[in-house]
N, C-alpha and C positions, 0 to 999 in steps of 0.2 A: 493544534492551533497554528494557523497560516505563520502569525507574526510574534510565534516562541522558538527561541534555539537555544541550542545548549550553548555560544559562548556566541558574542557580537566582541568583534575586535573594530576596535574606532580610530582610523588610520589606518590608509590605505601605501603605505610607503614600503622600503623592502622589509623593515621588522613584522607590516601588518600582515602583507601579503606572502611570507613567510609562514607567520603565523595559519593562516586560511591554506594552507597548502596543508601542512602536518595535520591539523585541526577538521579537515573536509578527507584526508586522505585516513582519517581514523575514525571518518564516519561522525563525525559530531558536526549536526547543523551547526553552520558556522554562515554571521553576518559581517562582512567588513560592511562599514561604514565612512564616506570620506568626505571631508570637506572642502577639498581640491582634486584636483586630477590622480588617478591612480600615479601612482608610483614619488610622490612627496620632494624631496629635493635630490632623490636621484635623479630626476626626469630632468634637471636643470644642470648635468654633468657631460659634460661632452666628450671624454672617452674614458672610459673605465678600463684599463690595463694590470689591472692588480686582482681581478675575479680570480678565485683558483678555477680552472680550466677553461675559461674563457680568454683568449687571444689580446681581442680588442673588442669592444660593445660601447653603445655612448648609452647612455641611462635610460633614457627614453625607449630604448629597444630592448634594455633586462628588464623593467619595468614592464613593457608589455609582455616580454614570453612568463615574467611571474603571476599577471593576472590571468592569462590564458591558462596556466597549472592549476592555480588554486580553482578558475570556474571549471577547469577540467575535470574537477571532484565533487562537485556539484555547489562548493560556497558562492555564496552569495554574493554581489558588490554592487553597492551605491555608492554614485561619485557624485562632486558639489549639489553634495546634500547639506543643511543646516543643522545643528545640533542644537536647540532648545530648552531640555529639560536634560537632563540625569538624575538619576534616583539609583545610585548604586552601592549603597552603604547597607543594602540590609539583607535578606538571604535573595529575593529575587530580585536582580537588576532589569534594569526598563530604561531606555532610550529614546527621547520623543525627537524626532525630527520634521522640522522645515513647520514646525508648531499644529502639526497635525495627525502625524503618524506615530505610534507608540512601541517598541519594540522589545522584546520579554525574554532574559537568560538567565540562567544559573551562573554564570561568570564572564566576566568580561576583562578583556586587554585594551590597556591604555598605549595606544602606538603613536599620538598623533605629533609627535617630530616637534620642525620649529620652521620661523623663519627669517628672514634678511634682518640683521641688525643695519641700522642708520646711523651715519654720522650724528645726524640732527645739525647741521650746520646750515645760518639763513640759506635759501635758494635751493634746498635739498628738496621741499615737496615740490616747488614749482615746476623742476625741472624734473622730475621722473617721468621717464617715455619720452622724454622731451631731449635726450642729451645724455642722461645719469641712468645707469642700469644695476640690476643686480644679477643678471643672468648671463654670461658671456656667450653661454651656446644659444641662447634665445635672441641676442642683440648685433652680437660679431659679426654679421656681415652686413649691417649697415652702415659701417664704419668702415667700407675699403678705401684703401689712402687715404685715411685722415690719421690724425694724433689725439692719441687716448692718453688716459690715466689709469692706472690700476690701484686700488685704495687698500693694503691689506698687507699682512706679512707671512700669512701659514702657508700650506701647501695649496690651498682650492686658488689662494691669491696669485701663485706664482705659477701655478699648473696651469692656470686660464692666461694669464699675463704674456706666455706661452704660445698659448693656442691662439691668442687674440692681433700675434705676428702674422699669422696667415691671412688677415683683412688688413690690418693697421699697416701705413708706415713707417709709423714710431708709438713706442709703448714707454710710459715713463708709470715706472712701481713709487710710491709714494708711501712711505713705512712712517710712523710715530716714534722706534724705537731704532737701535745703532744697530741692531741684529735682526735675524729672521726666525720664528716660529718652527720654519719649514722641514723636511726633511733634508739631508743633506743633497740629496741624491736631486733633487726640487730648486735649492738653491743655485748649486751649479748648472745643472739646464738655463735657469733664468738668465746668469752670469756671460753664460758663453753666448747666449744671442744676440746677435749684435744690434738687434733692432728694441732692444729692450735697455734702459738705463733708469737709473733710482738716484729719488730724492730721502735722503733717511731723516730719521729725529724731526720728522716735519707730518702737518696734521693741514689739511685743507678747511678754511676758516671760513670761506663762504661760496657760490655759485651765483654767476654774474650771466647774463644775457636777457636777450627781449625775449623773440617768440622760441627760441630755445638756446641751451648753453653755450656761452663763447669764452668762456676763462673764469678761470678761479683764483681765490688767493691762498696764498702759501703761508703758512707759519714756520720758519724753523724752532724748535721748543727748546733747545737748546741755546739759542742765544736772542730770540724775540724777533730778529729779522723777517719783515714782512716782505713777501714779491706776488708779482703777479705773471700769471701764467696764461697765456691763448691755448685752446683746448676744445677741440671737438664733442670729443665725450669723456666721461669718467665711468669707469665701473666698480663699484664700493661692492667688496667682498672680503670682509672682517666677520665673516661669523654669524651665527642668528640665535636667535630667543628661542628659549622653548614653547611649545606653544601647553602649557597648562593652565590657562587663564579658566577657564572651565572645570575644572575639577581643584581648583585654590578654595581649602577648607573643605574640601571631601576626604582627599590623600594626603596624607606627610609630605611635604615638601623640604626641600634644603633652600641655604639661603641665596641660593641661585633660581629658586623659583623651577627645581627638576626633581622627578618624583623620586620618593627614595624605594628603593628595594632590597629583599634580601637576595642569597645567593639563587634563589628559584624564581627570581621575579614576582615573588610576592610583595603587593604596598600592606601598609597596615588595616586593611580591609579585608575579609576574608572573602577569597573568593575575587579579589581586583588584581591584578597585573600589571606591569607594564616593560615594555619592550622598545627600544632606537635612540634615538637623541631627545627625547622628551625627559628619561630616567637619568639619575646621577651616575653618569660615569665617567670615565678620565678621554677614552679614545671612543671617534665617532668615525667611521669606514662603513660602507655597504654592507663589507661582511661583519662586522660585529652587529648592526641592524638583524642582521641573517640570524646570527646565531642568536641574539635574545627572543626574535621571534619564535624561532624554534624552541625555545627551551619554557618560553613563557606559552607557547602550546600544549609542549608535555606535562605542565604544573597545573594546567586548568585542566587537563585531563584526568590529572588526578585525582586533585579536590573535587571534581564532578562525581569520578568512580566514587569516593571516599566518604561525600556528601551523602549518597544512594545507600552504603552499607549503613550508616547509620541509621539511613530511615526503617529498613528491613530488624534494626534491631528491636 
């Protein structure tokens, strides 16, 4: 049957396409299905320096040599496709998309990641694409010599804050708290360039312009002092939501709304998975993406074998 495979993985990002790589290279139809562009918010990284043996790669460029691997084994991949129905709680899973097509496995992987968390402060919707971004490698160079904002305190905030000197001629990091998230190594870069300076213990309260942003106002949280800032662009990069709105009351969730699993990326569903920053775990990197893919590959391949000897019994 045209539109039966042994496992549809749903997220196309590096857990997914991971996943369709071990999963097509062992001979199991396999469908990734995505509802963004291949490759999920690695596509939105603009150098990746920590791959093991990869030099330097910006996301968007591992992202396609992984799609190119996995369709190299024959799996499947549909991009900004819709996700409509799911029925995956009982031995055969089915997938309807774009409210037409129906899709039929014996197991399936939940890879589908997250994405931009918002301040939610007035002027935040008005102004996006307008002034305010979430993507530094997508936005950075329309901001050459002008003065940004960077909204964020971990590593993606201070590693883009960074890279966002190469267009900006002033970058001002903007933290809530008196410390950074970051890693050490992240911190200091940010420190020592001189075209980068922070505002800490402070939270931007609102986005002020006509047809797009001209300033914002400041909170310090620490003692209520309110200022006002003239500003080009902001780029708010604090993190993002997992995306399991769709599978909320199918799978166990935690109370962060991230699916839970055991040590084989099994959720409490036999026969469901899940693999990247959608599932509950402490650290989110490319390569942990990689290896739950992988691993959430080998486990479906085994409830599949496993599923089969019982039938023969």
């Amino acid at each position: 049957m045209e539109n039966k495979f042994d496992v549809i993985v749903i997220g196309g990002g590096p857990a997914g396409l991971t996943a369709g790589i071990y999963l097509s290279r062992a001979k199991q139809k396999t469908l990734i299905l995505n509802e963004g562009t291949a490759g999920g918010q690695m596509v939105l990284t603009h150098e990746i320096a920590n791959y093991p043996g990869v030099e330097n790669i910006n996301g968007y460029q591992l992202s396609s040599i992984m799609r190119k691997q996995a369709e190299s084994f024959g799996c499947k991949v549909r991009s900004n496709v819709k996700i409509t129905v799911l029925n995956i709680d009982g031995e055969e899973k089915s997938v309807e998309v774009n409210g037409k097509e129906t899709f039929f496995a014996d197991a399936v992987i939940l890879a589908t990641g997250g994405r931009s968390r918002t301040i939610g402060a007035p002027g935040e919707d008005k102004f996006k694409g307008m002034g305010i971004s979430y993507c530094a490698t997508c936005d950075g160079d329309f901001f050459q010599d002008k003065n940004i904002i960077v909204v964020g305190g971990g590593n993606s905030a201070l590693e883009e804050a960074v890279s966002l000197t190469k267009y900006a001629s002033n970058v001002t990091v903007v933290h809530q708290f008196d410390h950074f998230q970051a890693f050490e190594s992240a911190i200091q870069e940010a420190k020592d360039n001189p075209k980068i300076n922070f505002i800490m213990e402070s939270e931007i309260q609102e986005f002020i312009g006509d047809q797009t942003l001209k300033k914002v106002i400041i909170k310090n949280m620490r003692t209520g002092e309110m200022s006002e800032k003239e500003i080009d662009g902001v780029f708010i990069l604090i993190g993002y939501i997992p995306s399991t709105e769709k599978v909320k009351g199918i799978v166990e969730l935690n109370e962060r709304n991230e699916i839970i699993t055991d040590e084989n990326l099994a959720t409490n569903i036999p026969g469901v998975f899940a693999a990247g920053d959608s599932r509950a775990k402490r650290y989110r990197q490319v390569t942990t993406a990689v290896s739950d893919g992988t691993i959430a590959a080998l486990a479906s391949i085994d409830y599949i074998q496993q599923s089969k000897s019982k039938e023969l019994v």
